[in-house]
Structures are given as structure tokens and as C-alpha cells.
C-alpha positions in Angstrom: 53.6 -82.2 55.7 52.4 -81.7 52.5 52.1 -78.3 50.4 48.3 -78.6 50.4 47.8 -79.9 54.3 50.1 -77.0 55.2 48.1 -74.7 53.3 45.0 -76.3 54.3 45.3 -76.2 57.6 46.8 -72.5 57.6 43.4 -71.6 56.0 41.4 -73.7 58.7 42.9 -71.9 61.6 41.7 -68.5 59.7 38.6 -69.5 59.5 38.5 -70.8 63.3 39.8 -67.6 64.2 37.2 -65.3 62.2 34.7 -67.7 61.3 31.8 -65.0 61.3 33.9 -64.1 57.7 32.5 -64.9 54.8 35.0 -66.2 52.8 37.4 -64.2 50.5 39.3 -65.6 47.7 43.2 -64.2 46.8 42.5 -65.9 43.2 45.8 -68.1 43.7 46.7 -71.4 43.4 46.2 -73.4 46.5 45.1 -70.9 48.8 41.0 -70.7 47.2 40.9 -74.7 46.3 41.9 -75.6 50.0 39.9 -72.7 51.5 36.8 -73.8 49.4 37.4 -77.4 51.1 37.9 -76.0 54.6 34.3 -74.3 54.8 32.0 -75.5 51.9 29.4 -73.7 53.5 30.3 -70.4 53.5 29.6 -68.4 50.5 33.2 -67.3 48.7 33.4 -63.7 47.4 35.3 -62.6 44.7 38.2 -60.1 45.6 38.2 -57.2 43.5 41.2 -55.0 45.4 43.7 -56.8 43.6 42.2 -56.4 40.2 41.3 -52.9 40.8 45.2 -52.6 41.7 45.7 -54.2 37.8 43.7 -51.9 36.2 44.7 -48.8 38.1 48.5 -49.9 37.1 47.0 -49.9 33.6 45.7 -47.0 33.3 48.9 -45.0 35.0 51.0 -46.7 32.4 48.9 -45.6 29.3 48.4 -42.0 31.1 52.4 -42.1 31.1 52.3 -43.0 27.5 49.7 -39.9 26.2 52.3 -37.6 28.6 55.7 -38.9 26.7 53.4 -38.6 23.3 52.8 -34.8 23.8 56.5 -34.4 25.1 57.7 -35.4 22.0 55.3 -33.4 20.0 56.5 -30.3 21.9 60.2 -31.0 21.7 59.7 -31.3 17.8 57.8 -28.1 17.9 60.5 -26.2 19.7 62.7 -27.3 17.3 60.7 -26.7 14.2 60.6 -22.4 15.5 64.5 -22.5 16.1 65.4 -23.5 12.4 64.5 -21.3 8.8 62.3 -22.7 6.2 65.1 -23.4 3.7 66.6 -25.6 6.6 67.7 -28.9 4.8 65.9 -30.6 8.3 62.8 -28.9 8.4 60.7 -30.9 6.1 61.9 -33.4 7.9 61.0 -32.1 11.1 57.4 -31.5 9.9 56.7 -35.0 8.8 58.1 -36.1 12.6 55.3 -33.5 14.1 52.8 -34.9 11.9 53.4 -38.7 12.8 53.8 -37.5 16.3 50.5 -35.6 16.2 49.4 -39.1 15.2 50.6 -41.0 18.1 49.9 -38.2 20.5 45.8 -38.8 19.1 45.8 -42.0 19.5 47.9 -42.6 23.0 45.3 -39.2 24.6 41.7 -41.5 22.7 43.6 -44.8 24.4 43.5 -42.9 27.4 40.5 -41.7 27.6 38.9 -44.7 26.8 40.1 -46.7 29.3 39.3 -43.9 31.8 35.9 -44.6 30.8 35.6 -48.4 31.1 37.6 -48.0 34.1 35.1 -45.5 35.6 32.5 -48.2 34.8 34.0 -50.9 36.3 34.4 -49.0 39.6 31.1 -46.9 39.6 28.5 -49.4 38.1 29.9 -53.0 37.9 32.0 -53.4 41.4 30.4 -51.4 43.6 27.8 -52.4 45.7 25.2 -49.8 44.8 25.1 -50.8 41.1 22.9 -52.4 38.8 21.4 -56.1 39.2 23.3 -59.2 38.4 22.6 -59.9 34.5 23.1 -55.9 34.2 26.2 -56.1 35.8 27.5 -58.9 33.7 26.6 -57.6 30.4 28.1 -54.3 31.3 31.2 -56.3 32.5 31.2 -58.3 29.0 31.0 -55.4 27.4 34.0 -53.8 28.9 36.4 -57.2 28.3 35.7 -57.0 24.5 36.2 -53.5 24.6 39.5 -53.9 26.0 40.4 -56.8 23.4 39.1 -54.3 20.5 41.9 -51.6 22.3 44.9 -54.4 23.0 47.0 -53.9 20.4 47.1 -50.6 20.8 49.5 -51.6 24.0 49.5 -55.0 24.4 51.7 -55.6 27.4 49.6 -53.4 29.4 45.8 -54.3 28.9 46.1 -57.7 27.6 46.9 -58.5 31.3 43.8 -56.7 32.8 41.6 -58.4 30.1 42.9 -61.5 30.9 42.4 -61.4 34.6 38.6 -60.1 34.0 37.9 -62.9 31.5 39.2 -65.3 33.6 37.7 -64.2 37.3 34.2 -63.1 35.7 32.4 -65.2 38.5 34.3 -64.3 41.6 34.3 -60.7 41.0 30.9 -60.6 40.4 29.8 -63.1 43.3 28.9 -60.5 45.4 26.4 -59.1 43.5 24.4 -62.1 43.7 24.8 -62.5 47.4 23.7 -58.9 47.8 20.5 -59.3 45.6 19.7 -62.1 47.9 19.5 -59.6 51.2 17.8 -57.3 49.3 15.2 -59.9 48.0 14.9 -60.6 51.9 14.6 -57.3 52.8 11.6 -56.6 50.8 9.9 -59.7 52.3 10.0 -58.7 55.5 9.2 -55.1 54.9 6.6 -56.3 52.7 7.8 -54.3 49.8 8.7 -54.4 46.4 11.7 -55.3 45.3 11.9 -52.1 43.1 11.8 -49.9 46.0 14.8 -51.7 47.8 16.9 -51.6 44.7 15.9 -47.6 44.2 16.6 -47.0 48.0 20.0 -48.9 47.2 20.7 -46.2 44.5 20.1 -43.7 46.9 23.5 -45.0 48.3 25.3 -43.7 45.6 24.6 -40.2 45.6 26.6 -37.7 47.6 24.9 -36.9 51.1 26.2 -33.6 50.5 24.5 -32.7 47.4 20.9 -31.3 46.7 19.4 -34.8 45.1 20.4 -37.3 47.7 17.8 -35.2 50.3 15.2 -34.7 47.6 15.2 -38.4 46.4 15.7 -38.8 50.6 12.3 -36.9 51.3 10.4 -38.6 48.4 11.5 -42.2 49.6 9.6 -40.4 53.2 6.7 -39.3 51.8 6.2 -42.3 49.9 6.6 -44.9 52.6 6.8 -43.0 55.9 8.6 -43.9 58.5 9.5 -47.9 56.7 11.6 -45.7 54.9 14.4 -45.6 57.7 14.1 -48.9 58.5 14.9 -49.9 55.3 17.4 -47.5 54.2 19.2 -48.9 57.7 19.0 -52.8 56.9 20.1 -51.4 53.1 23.0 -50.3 54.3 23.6 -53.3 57.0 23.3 -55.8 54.4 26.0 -53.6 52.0 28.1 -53.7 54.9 28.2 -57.3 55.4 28.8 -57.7 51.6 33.0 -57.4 51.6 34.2 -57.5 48.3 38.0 -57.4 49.3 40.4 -60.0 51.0 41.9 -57.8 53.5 40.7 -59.1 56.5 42.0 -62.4 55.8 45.4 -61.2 54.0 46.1 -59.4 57.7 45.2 -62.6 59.7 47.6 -64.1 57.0 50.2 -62.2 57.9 49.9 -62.3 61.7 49.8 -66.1 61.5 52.5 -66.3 58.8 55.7 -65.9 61.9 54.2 -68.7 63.5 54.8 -71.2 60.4 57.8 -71.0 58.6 59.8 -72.6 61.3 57.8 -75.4 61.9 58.4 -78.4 59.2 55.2 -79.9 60.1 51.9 -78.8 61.2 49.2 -80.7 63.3 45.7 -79.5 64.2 46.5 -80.2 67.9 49.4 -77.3 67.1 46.9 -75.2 65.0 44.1 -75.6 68.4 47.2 -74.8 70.4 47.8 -71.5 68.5 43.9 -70.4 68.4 44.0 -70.4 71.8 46.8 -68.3 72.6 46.1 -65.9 69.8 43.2 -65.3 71.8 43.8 -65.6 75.1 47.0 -63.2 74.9 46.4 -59.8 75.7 46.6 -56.7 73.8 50.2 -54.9 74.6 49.3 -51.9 72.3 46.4 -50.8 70.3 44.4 -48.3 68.2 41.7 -48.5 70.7 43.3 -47.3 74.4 40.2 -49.7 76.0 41.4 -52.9 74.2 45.1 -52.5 75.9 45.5 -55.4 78.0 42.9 -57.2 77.7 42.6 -60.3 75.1 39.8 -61.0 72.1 38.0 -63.4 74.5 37.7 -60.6 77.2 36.8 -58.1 74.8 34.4 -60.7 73.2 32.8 -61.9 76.7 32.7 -59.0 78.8 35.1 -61.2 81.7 38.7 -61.2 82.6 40.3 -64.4 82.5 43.4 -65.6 84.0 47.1 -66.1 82.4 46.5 -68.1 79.1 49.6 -70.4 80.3 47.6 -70.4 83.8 44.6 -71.9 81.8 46.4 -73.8 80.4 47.5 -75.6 83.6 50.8 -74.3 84.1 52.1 -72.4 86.9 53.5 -69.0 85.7 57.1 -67.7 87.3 56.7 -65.0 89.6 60.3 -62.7 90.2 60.4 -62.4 93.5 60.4 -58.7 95.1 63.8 -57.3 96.3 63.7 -55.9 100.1 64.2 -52.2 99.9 
């Protein structure tokens, strides 16, 4: 079979699997366009772990750069107090601290910079307790030209990242949309504004632990009683059914992956074949002590089940017991 039937099929049998999902995209090749085929009904969020991941690498790297700046800067200084003025090397020296100085300026403001764009990115743009849509994507706009005003400054490193953001603008950002679209709901059926819901979704972001969540908290009471914890509950439902990452699906990747590569060809009879003893099998070890042997379906439907080859049809070997 075919590059694209394998892969399309291997993104069906996720989606059988965990079909409640809504779909996340890796951003690569063949795995989005055949997922997009597979279920063109489910809305596809962007993944944003795997930029994050970019940008985080990024940032490290420039940080390593402002620490070998001032490293150099020191061990010219250390040098500088070991030799006399009439040293043949010191003026020398002190035009090497003064470019130095230079670089160490500009690789500590590169720095910082991208700490704060960065910052942005996490606290205001990808999170789910951020601004609106068109906020969000002016802000985000505002950060990739940013970057491209910053990029020669160390080209290998952000030109990357500012790539990646130009070029996945909509998927990362897809989840804001889908999120305004609860909230919108929400404050039908509460019969609210839609003001409210977005300032109770701000309430998200601050600490629990600090002095302003409860008196923004008590406010949000006073104001509209007790609607207010009904709505601060479906708020943080609907945020929770927002994923913005493709982790679940990488980890049924990965689970399904063994059962593939050997195989030369793949069917849907095989694929249907594989569903059902992925979840008919039971659990031999788990997180959870109650999930032990018992399979998804059990756990799903509340009743045991026989042998998944025994449903099957087959008749399952039984070792016979040795007389003591």
C-alpha cells in the first residue's frame, strides 16, 4: 500500500480509537492532509508544544550567547589588572574590552527581548485565558515582525522560530476561535453578556493563591450571585476541552506504531481487527491499581466481558492442572 493509504488509515484507526478527540495537528507532511481527510468534521487545533519547544530552544541558545559575551569580557578584564600601563598589549587589551562591552550589550538587550516576546507568546497569545481572536493575532503579528527586526542579530537561531510562526499563524491560533465559540454559548445560556464570560475567563489567570484572584472572586459573587459558579465551572469545562497540544494522539501514535512496521500492507478489515483487541485486551499494569485487568470497554461499560479471542469465536487453550 501506498505512503498516503498507510498513513491514512493509521490516522483513521486513531480517530476510531479516541474519536471523542478533537483533532490535533503535528504540522507535517502527510500526517495533517490525511488526518483532515479522515474526519472533515472535526474541528483541527493547532499544536503549540512543539513550537513552544522551538522557541524555548531559542531563547536557551541566545541566553548561552549573553553568558559566553560576559565571560569574555571578564577574562579580558582579568587580564587587563595582571599587566602595567606601559604594557606594549594593554591598549590592545582595552580596545578588546570595549568591543566586548559591545557585544556583551547587545547579546544581554537580544536577550531580554526575546524573553519578553516570548513571555507574550506564552502568557497572552497561546494560553487559553488570553485576549480575543483579532487581539491575539495582532499581538502575534506583532511579535513575528519583531523577531524579523532582531534576526540578524543571530540568524540561525530566530529565523527558524519566525518562520515556523509565519507559517502556522492559523493553526496555532485555531483554538482561540473555537474557545470564543463556548464562551459565546455560555453566555446564551446563562443569559449573560459576553463581557462578563470573557472577564470571568481572566479570572483564570490569576494565582488562586494571591489576594486579587478572591477579591475579583467575591466581586464576580456579589455582582451575579450564585450564576457566578456556574459559570466560572462551565468556563473552566469548556477551557478544558480546548487541547492545544498533540499529545494525546502522538501517545496513541506510538502505541499503534509496533503494530505496523512489519506489516507491508494494511487493510481496514486489519485496522477493525486491531481496534478491537486494543480494546478488548486487558490492562496488565497501570497508574490506576482499579484499571488492572480489566480492558477499555470494561472500564467504559461498567461489565466484564469474556476473552477478546473467546469473542472472537475461538476457543482459548487451557494448561491442564498437574495432580499433586
Amino acid at each position: 500500500m501506498a505512503t498516503d493509504g498507510f498513513i491514512f488509515y493509521k490516522v483513521s484507526l486513531l480517530l476510531k480509537l479516541c474519536p471523542f478527540a478533537n483533532k490535533l495537528s503535528v504540522i507535517k507532511g502527510y500526517f495533517i492532509k490525511n488526518e483532515l481527510h479522515c474526519r472533515p468534521d472535526i474541528p483541527c487545533h493547532g499544536d503549540i508544544f512543539h513550537i513552544k519547544r522551538q522557541y524555548q530552544k531559542m531563547l536557551l541558545s541566545v541566553e548561552r550567547l549573553g553568558i559566553k559575551a560576559i565571560r569574555f569580557r571578564e577574562k579580558i578584564e582579568d587580564k587587563i589588572t595582571k599587566i602595567n600601563r606601559g604594557n606594549p598589549n594593554f591598549k590592545e587589551l582595552c580596545e578588546q574590552l570595549i568591543s566586548a562591552l559591545k557585544k556583551e550589550e547587545v547579546a544581554l538587550q537580544l536577550y531580554d527581548d526575546l524573553q519578553i516576546l516570548i513571555d507574550w507568546l506564552n502568557n497572552d497569545i497561546l494560553a487559553l485565558a488570553g485576549a480575543n481572536y483579532t487581539e491575539r493575532l495582532e499581538l502575534y503579528n506583532f511579535i513575528v515582525e519583531e523577531l524579523k527586526l532582531r534576526e540578524q542579530l543571530c540568524a540561525h537561531r530566530i529565523r527558524p522560530v519566525r518562520t515556523a510562526l509565519e507559517n502556522q499563524r492559523e493553526d496555532l491560533l485555531a483554538f482561540a476561535q473555537i474557545l470564543e465559540q463556548k464562551l459565546a454559548e455560555i453566555a446564551r445560556n446563562f443569559e449573560v453578556s459576553f463581557d462578563v464570560v470573557r472577564e470571568i475567563l481572566y479570572l483564570k489567570k490569576i494565582p488562586q493563591a494571591s489576594l486579587s484572584y478572591w477579591e475579583t472572586y467575591n466581586q464576580f459573587y456579589q455582582k451575579l450571585g450564585d450564576k457566578f459558579y456556574f459559570l466560572l465551572d462551565s468556563i473552566s469545562q469548556a477551557m478544558k476541552e480546548t487541547p492545544r497540544a498533540s499529545s494525546m494522539v502522538e501517545n496513541l501514535n506510538s502505541r499503534l506504531r509496533n503494530y505496523f512496521f512489519l506489516r507491508k500492507q494494511l487493510g481496514s478489515e486489519y485496522l477493525d481487527l486491531l481496534r478491537f483487541f486494543l480494546n478488548h485486551r486487558t490492562f496488565m499494569r497501570s497508574e490506576h491499581p482499579e484499571r488492572v485487568g480489566k480492558s477499555p470497554t470494561e472500564l467504559l461499560t461498567g461489565e466484564k466481558h469474556p476473552h477478546w479471542l473467546e469473542l472472537l469465536g475461538f476457543k482459548r487453550f487451557q494448561r491442564s492442572e498437574i495432580a499433586a
